[in-house]
PyMOL Python script that loads the backbone (N, CA, C, O; Angstrom):
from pymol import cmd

cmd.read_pdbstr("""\
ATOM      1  N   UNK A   1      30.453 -27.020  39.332  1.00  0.00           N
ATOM      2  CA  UNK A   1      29.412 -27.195  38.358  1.00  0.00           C
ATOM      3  C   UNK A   1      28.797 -25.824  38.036  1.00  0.00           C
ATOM      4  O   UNK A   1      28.635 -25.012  38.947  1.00  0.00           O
ATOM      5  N   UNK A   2      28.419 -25.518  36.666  1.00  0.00           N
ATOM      6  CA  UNK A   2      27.824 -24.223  36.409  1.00  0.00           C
ATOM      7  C   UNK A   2      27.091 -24.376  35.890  1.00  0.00           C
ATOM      8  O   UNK A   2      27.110 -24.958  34.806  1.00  0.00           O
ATOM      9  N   UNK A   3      25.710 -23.721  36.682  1.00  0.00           N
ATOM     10  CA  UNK A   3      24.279 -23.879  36.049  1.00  0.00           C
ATOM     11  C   UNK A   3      23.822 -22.545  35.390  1.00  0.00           C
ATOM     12  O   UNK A   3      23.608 -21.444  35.898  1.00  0.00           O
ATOM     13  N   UNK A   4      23.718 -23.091  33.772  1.00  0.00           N
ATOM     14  CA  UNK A   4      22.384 -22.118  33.198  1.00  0.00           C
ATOM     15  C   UNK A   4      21.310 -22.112  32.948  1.00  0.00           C
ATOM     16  O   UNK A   4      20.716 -23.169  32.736  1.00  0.00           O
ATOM     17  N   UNK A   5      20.490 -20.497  32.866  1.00  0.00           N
ATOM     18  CA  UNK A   5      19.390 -20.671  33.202  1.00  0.00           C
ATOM     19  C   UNK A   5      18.802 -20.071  31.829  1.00  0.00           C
ATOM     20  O   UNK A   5      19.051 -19.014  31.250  1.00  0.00           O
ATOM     21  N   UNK A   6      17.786 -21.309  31.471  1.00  0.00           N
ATOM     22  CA  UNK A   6      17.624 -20.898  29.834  1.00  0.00           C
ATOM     23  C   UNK A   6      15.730 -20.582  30.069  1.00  0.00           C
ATOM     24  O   UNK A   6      14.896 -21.254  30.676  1.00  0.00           O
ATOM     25  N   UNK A   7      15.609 -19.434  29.385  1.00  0.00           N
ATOM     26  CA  UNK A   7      14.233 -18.849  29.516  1.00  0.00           C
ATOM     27  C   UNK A   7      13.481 -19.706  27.864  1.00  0.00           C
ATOM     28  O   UNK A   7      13.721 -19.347  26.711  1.00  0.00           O
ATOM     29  N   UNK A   8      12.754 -20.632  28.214  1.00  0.00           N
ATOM     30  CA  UNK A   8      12.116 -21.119  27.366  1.00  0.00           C
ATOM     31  C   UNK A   8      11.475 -20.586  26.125  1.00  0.00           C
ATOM     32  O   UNK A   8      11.514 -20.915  24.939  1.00  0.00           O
ATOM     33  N   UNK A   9      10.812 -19.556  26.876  1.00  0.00           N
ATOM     34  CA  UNK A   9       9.922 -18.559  25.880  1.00  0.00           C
ATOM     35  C   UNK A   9      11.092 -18.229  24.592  1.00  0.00           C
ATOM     36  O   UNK A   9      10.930 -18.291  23.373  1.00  0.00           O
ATOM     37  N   UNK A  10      12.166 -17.904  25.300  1.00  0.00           N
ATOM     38  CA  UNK A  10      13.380 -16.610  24.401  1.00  0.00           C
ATOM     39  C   UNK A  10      13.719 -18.146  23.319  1.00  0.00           C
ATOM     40  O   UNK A  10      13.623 -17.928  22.111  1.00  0.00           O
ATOM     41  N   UNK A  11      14.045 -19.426  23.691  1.00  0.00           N
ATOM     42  CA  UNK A  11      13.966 -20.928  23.015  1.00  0.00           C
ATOM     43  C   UNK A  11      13.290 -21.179  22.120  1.00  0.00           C
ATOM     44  O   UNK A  11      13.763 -21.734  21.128  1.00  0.00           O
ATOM     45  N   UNK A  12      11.884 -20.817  22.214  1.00  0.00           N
ATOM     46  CA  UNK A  12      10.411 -20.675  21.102  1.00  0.00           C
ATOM     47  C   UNK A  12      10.721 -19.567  20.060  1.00  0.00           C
ATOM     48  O   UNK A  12      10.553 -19.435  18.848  1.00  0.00           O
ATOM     49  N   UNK A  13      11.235 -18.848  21.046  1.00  0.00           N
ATOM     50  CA  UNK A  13      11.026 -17.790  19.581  1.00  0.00           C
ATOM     51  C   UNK A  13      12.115 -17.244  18.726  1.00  0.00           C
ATOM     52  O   UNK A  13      12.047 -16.455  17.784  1.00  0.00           O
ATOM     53  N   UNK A  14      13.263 -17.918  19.337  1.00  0.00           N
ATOM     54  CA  UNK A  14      14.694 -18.267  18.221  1.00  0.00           C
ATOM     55  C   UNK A  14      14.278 -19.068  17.161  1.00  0.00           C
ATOM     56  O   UNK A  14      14.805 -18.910  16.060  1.00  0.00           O
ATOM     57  N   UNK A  15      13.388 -19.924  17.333  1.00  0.00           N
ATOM     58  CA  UNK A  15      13.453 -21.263  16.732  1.00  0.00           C
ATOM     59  C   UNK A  15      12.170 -21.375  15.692  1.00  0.00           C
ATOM     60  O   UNK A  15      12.007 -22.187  14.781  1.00  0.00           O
ATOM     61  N   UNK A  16      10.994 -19.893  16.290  1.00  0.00           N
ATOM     62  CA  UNK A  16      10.392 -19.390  15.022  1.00  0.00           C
ATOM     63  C   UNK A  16      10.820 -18.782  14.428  1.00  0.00           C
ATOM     64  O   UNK A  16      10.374 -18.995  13.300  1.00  0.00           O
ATOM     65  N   UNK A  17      11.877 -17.631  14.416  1.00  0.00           N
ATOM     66  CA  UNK A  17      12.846 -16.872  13.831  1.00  0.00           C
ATOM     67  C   UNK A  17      13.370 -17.802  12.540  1.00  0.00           C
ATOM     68  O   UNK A  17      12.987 -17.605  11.386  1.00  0.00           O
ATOM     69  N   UNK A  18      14.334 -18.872  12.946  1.00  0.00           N
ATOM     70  CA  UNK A  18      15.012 -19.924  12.273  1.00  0.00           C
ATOM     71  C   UNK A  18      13.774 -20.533  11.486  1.00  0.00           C
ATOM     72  O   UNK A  18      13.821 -20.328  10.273  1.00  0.00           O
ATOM     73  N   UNK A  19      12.727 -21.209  11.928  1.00  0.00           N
ATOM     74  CA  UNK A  19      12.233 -21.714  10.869  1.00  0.00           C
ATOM     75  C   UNK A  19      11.375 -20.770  10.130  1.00  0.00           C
ATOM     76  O   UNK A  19      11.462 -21.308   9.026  1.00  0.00           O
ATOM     77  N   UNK A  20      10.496 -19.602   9.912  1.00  0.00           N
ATOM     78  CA  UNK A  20      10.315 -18.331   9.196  1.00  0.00           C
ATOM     79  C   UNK A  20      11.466 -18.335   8.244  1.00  0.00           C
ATOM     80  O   UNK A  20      11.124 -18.617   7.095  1.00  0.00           O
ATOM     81  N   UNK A  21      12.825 -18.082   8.425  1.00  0.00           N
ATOM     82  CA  UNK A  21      14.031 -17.611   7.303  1.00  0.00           C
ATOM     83  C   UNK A  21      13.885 -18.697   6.544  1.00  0.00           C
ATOM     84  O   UNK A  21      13.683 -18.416   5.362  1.00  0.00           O
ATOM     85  N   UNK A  22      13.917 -20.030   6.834  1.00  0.00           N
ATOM     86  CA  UNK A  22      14.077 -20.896   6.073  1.00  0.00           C
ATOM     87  C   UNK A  22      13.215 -21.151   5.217  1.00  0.00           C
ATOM     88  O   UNK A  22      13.432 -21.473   4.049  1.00  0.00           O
ATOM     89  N   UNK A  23      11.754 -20.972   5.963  1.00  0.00           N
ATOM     90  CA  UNK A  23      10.700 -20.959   5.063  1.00  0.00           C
ATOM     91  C   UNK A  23      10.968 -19.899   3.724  1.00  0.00           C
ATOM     92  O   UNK A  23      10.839 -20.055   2.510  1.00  0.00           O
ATOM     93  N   UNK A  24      11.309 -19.000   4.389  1.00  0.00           N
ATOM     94  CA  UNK A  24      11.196 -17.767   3.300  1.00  0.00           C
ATOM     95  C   UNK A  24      12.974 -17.686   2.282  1.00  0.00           C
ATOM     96  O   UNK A  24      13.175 -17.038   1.255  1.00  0.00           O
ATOM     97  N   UNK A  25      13.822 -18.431   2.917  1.00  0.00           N
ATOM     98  CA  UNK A  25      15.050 -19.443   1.913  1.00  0.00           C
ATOM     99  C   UNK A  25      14.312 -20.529   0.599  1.00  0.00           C
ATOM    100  O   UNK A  25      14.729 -20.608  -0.557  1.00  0.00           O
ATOM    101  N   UNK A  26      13.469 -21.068   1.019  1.00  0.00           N
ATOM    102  CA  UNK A  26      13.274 -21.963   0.891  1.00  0.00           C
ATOM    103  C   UNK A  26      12.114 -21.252  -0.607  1.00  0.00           C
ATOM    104  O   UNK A  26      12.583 -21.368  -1.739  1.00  0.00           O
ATOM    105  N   UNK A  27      10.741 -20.602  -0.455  1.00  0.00           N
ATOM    106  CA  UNK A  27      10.500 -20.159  -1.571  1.00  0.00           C
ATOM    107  C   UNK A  27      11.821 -19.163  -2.581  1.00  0.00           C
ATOM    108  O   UNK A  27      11.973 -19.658  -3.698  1.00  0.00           O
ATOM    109  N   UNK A  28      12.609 -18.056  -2.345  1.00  0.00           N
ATOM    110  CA  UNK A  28      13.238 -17.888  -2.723  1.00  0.00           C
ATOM    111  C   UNK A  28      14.051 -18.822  -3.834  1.00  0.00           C
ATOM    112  O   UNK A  28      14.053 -18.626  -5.049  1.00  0.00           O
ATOM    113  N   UNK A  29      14.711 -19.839  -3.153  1.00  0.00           N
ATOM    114  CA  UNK A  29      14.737 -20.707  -4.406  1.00  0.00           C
ATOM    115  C   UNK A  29      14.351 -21.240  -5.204  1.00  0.00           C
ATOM    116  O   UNK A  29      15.010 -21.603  -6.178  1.00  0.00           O
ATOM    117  N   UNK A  30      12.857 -21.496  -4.973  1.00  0.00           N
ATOM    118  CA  UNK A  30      11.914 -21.920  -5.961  1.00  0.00           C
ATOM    119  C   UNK A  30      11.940 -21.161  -6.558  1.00  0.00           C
ATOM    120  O   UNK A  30      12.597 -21.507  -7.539  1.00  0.00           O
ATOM    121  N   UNK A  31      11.433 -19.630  -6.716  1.00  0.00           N
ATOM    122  CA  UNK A  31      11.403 -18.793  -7.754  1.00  0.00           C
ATOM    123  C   UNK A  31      12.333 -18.898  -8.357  1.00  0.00           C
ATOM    124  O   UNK A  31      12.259 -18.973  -9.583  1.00  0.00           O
ATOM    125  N   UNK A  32      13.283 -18.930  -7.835  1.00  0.00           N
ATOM    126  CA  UNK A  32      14.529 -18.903  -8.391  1.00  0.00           C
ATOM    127  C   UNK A  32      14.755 -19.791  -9.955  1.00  0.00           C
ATOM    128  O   UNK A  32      15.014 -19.429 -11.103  1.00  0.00           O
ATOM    129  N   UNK A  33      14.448 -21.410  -9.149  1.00  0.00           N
ATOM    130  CA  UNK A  33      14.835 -22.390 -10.127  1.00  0.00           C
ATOM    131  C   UNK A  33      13.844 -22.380 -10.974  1.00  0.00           C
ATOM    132  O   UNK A  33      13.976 -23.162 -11.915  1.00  0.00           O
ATOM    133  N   UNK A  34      12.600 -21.555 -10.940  1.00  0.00           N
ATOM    134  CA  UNK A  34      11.195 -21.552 -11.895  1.00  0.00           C
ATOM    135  C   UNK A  34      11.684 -20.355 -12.976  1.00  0.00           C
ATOM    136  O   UNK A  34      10.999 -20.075 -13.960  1.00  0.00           O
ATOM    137  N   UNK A  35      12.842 -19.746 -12.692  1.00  0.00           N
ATOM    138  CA  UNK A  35      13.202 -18.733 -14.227  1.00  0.00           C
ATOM    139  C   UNK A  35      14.554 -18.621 -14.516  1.00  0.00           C
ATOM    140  O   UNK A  35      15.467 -18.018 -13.952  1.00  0.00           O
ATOM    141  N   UNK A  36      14.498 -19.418 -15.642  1.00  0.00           N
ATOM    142  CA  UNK A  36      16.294 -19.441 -16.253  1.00  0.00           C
ATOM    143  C   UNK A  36      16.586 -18.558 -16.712  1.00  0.00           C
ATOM    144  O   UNK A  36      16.870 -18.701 -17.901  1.00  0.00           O
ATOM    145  N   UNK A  37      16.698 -17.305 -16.213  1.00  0.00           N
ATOM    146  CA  UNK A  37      17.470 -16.109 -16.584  1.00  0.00           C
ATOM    147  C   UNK A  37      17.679 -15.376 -15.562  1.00  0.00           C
ATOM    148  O   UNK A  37      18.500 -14.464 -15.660  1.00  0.00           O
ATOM    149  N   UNK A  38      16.947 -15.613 -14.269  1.00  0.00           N
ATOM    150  CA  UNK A  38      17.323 -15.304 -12.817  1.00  0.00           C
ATOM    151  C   UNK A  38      16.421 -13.895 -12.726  1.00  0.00           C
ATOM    152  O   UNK A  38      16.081 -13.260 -13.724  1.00  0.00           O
ATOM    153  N   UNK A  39      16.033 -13.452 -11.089  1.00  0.00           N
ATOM    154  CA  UNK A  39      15.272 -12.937 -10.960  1.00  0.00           C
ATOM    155  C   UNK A  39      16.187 -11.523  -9.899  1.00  0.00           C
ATOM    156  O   UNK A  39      17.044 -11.861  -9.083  1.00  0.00           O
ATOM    157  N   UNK A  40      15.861 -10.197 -10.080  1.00  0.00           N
ATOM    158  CA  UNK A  40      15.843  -9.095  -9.333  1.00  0.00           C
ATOM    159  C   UNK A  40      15.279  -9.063  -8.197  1.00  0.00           C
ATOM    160  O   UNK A  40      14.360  -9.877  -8.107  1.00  0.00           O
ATOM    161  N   UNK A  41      15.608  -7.961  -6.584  1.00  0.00           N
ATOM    162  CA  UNK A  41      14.766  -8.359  -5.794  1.00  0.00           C
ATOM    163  C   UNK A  41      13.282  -7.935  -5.845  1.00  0.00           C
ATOM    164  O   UNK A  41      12.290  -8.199  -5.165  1.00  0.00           O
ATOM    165  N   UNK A  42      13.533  -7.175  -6.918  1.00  0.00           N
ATOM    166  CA  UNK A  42      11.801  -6.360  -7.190  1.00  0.00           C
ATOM    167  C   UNK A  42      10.744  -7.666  -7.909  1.00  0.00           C
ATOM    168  O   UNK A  42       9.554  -7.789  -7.620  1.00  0.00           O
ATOM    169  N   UNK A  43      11.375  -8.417  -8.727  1.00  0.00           N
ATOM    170  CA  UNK A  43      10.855  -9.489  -9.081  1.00  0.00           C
ATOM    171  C   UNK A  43      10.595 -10.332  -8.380  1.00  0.00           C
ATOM    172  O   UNK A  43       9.551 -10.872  -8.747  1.00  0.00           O
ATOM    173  N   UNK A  44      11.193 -10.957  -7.121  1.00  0.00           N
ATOM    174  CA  UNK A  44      11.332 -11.892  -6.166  1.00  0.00           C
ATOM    175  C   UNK A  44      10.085 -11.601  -5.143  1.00  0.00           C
ATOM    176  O   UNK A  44       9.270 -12.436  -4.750  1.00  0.00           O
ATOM    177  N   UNK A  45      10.131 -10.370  -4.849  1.00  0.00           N
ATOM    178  CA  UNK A  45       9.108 -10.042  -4.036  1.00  0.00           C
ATOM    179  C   UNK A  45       7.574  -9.680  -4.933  1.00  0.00           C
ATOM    180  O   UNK A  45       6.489  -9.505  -4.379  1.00  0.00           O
ATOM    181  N   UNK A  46       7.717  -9.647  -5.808  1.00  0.00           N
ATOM    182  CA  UNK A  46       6.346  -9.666  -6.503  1.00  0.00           C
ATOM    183  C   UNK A  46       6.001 -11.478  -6.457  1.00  0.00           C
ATOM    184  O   UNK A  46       4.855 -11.762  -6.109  1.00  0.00           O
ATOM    185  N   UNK A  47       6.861 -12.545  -6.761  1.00  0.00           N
ATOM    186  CA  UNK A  47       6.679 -13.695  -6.814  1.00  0.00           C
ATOM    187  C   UNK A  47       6.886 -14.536  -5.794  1.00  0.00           C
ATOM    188  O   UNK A  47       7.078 -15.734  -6.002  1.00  0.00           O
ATOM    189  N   UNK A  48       6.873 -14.062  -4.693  1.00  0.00           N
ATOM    190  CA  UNK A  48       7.184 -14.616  -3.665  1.00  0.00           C
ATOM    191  C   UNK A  48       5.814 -14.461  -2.243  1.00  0.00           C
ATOM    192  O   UNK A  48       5.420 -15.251  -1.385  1.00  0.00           O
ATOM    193  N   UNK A  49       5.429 -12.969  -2.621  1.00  0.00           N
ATOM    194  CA  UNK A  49       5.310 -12.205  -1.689  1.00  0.00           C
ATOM    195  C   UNK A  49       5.989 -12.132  -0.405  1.00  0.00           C
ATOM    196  O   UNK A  49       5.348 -11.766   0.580  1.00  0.00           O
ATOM    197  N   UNK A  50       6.931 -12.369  -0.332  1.00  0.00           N
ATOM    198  CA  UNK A  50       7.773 -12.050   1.012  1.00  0.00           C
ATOM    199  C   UNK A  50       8.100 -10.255   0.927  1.00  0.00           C
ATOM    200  O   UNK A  50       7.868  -9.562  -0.064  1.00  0.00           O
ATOM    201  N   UNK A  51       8.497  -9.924   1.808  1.00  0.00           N
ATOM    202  CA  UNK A  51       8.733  -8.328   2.385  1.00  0.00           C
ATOM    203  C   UNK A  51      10.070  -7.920   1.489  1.00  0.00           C
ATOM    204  O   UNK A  51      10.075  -8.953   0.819  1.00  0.00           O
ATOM    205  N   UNK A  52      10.937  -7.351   1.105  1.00  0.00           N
ATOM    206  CA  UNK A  52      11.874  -6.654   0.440  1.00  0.00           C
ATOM    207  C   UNK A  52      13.142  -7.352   1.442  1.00  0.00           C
ATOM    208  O   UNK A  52      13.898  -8.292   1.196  1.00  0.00           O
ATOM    209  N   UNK A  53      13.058  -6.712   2.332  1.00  0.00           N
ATOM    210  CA  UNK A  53      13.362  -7.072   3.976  1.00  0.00           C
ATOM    211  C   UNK A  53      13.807  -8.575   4.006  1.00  0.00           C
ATOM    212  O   UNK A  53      15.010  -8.836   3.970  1.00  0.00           O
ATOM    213  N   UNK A  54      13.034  -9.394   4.059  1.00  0.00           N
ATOM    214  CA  UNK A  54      13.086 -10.973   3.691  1.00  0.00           C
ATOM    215  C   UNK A  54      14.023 -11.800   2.723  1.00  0.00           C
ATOM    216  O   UNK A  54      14.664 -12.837   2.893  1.00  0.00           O
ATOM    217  N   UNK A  55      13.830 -10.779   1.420  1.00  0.00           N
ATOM    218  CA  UNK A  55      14.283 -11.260   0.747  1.00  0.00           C
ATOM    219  C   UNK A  55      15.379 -10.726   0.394  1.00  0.00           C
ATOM    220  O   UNK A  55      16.071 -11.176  -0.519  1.00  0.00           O
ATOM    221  N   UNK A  56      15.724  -9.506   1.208  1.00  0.00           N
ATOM    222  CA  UNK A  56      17.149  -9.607   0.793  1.00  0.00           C
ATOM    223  C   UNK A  56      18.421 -10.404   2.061  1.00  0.00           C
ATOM    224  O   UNK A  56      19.612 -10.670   1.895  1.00  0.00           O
ATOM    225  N   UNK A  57      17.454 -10.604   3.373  1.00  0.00           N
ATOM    226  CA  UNK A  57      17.975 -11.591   4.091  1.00  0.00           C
ATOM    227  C   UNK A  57      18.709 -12.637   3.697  1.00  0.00           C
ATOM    228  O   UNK A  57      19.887 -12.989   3.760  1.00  0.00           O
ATOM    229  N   UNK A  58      17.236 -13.222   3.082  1.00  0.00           N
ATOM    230  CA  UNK A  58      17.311 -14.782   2.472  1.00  0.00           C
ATOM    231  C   UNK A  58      18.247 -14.447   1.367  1.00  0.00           C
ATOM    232  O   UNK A  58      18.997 -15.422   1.432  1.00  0.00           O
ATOM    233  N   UNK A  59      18.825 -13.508   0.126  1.00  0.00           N
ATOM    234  CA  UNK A  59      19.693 -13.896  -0.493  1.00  0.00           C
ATOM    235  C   UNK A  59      20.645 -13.775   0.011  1.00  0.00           C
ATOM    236  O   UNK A  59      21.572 -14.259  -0.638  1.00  0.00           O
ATOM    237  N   UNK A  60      21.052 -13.122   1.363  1.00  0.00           N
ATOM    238  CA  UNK A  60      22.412 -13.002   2.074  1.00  0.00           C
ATOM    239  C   UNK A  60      22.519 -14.243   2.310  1.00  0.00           C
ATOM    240  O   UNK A  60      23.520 -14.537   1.657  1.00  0.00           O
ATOM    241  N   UNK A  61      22.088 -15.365   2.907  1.00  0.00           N
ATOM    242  CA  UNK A  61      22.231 -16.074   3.429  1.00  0.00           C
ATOM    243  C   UNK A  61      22.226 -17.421   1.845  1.00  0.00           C
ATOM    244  O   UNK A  61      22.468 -18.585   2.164  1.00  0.00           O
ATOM    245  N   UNK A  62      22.027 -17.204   0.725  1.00  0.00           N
ATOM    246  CA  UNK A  62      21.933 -18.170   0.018  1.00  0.00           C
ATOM    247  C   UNK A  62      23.303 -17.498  -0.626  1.00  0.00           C
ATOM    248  O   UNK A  62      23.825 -18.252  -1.447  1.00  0.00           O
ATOM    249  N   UNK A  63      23.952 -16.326  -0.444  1.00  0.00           N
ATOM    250  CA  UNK A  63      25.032 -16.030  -1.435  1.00  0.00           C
ATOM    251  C   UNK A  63      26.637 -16.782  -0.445  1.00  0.00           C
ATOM    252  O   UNK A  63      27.689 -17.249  -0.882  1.00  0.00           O
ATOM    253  N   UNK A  64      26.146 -16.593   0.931  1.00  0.00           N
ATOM    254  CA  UNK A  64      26.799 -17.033   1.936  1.00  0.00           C
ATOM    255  C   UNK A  64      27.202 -18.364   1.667  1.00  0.00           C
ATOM    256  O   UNK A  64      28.327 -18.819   1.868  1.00  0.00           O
ATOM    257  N   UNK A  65      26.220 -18.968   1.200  1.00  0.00           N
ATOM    258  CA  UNK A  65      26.351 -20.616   1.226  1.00  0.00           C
ATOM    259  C   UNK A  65      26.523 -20.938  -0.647  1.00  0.00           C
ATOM    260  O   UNK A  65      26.347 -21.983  -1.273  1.00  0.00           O
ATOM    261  N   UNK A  66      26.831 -19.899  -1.005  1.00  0.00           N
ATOM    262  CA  UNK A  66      27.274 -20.223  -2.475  1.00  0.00           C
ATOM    263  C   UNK A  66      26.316 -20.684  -3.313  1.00  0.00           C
ATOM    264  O   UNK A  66      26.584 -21.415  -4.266  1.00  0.00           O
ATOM    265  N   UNK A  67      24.967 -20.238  -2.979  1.00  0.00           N
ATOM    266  CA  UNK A  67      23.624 -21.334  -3.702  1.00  0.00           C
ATOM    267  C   UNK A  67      23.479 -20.389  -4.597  1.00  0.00           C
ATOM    268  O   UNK A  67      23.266 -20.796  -5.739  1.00  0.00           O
ATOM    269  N   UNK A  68      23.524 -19.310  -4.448  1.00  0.00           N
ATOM    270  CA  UNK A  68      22.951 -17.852  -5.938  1.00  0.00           C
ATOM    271  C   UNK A  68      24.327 -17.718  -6.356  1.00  0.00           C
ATOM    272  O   UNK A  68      25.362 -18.095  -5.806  1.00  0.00           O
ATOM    273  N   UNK A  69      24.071 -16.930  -7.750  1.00  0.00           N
ATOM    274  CA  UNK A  69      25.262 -16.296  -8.605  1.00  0.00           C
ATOM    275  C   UNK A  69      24.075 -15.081  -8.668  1.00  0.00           C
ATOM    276  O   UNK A  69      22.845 -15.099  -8.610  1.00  0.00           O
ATOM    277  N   UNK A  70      25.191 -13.923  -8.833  1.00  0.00           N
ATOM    278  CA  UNK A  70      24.570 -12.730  -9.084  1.00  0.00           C
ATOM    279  C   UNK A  70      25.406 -12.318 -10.360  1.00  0.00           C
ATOM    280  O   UNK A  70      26.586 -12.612 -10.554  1.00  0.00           O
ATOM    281  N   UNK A  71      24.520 -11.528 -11.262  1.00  0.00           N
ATOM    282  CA  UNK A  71      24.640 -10.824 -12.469  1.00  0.00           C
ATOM    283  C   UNK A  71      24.472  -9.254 -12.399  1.00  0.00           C
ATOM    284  O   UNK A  71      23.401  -8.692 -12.173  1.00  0.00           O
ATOM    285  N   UNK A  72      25.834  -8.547 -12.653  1.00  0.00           N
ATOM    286  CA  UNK A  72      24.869  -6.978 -12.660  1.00  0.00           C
ATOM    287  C   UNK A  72      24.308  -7.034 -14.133  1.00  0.00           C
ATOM    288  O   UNK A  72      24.748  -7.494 -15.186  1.00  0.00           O
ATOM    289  N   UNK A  73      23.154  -6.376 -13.768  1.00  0.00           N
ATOM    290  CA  UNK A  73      22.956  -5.293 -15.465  1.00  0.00           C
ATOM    291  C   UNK A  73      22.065  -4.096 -14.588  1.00  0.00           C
ATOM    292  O   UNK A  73      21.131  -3.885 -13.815  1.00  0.00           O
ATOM    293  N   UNK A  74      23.443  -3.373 -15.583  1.00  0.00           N
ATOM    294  CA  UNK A  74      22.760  -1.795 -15.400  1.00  0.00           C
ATOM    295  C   UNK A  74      23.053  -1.534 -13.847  1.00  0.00           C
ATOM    296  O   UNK A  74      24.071  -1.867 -13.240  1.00  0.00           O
ATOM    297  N   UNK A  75      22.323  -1.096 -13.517  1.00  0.00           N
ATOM    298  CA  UNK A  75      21.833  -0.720 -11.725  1.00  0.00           C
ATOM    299  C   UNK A  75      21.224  -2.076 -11.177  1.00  0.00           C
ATOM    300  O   UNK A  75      21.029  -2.184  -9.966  1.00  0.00           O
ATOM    301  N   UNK A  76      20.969  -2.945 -11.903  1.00  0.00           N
ATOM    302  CA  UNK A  76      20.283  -3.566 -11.005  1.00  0.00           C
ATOM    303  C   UNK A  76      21.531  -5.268 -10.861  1.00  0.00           C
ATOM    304  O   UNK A  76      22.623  -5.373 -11.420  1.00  0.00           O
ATOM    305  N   UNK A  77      20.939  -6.208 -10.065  1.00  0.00           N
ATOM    306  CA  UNK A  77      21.348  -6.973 -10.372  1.00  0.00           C
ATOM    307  C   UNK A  77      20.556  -8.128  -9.963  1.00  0.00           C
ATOM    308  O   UNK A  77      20.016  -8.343  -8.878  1.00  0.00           O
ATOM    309  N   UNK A  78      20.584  -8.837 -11.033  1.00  0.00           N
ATOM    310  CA  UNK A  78      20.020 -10.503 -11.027  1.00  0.00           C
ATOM    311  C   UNK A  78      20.760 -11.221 -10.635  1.00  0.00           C
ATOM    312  O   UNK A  78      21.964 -11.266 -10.888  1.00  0.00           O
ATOM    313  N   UNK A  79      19.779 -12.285  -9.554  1.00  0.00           N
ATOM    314  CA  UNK A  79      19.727 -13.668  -8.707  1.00  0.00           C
ATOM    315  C   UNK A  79      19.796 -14.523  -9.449  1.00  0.00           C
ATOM    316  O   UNK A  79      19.111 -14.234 -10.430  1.00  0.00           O
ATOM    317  N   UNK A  80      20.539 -16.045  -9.612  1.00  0.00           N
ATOM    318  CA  UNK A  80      19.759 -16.908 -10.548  1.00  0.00           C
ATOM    319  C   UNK A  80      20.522 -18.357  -9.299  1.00  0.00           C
ATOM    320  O   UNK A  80      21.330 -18.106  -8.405  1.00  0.00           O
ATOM    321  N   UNK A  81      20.100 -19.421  -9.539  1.00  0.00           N
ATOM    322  CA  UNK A  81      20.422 -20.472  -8.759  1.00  0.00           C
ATOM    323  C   UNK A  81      21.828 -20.769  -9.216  1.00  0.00           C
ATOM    324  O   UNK A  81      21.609 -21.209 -10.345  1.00  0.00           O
ATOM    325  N   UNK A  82      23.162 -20.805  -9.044  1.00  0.00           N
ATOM    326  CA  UNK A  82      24.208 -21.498  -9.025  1.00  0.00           C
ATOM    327  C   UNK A  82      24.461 -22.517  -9.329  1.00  0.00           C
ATOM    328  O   UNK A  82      24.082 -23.518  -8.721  1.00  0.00           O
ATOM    329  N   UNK A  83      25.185 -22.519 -10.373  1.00  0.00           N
ATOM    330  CA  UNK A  83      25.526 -23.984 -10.857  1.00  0.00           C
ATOM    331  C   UNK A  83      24.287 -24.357 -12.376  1.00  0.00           C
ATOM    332  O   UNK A  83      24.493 -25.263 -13.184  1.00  0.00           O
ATOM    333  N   UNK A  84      22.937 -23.301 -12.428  1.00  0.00           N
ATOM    334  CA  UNK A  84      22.320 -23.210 -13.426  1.00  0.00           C
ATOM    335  C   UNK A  84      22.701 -22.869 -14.973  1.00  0.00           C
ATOM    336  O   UNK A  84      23.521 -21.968 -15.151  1.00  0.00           O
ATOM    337  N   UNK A  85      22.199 -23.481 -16.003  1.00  0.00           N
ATOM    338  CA  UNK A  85      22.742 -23.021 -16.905  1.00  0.00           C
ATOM    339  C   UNK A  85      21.791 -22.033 -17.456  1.00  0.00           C
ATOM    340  O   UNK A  85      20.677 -21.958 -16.938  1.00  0.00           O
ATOM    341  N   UNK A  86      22.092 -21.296 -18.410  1.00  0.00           N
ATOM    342  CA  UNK A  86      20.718 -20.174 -19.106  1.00  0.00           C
ATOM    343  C   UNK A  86      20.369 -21.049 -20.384  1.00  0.00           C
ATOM    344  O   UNK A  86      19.489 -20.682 -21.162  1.00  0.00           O
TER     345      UNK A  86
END
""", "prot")
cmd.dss("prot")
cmd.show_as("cartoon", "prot")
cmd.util.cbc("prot")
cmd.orient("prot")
């Protein structure tokens, strides 16, 4: 039999980690679906207020799961929700 030994504390604070991203997944798309022409991360973080940091997390993790389409223009490039029409 092999026993592990799980430190509770390190349990709590995975699991604020996880729900924080999601929270901050979770506005991300709202902005998102609130502008049909899709939003930059300079825009996102003005409408979000989440950190730069955050939000470019959270679009890793929404491009991962196929939820954003990205657009370049220029240097920059726009977010918009997937599967949206303009």
């Amino acid at each position: 039999m092999v026993y592990i030994r799980i430190n509770v504390n390190n349990v709590f604070f995975a699991l604020n980690l996880i729900e924080g991203m999601m929270k901050a997944v979770d506005k991300i798309l709202k902005c998102l679906e609130n502008n049909k022409y899709g939003l930059t991360i300079t825009n996102l973080v003005d409408d979000s207020g989440l950190s730069r940091s955050a939000i470019r997390t959270g679009l890793a993790r929404l491009e991962g799961a196929q939820q954003v389409k990205i657009r370049c223009v220029g240097m920059a490039k726009v977010y918009s929700v997937a599967g949206k029409k303009k």
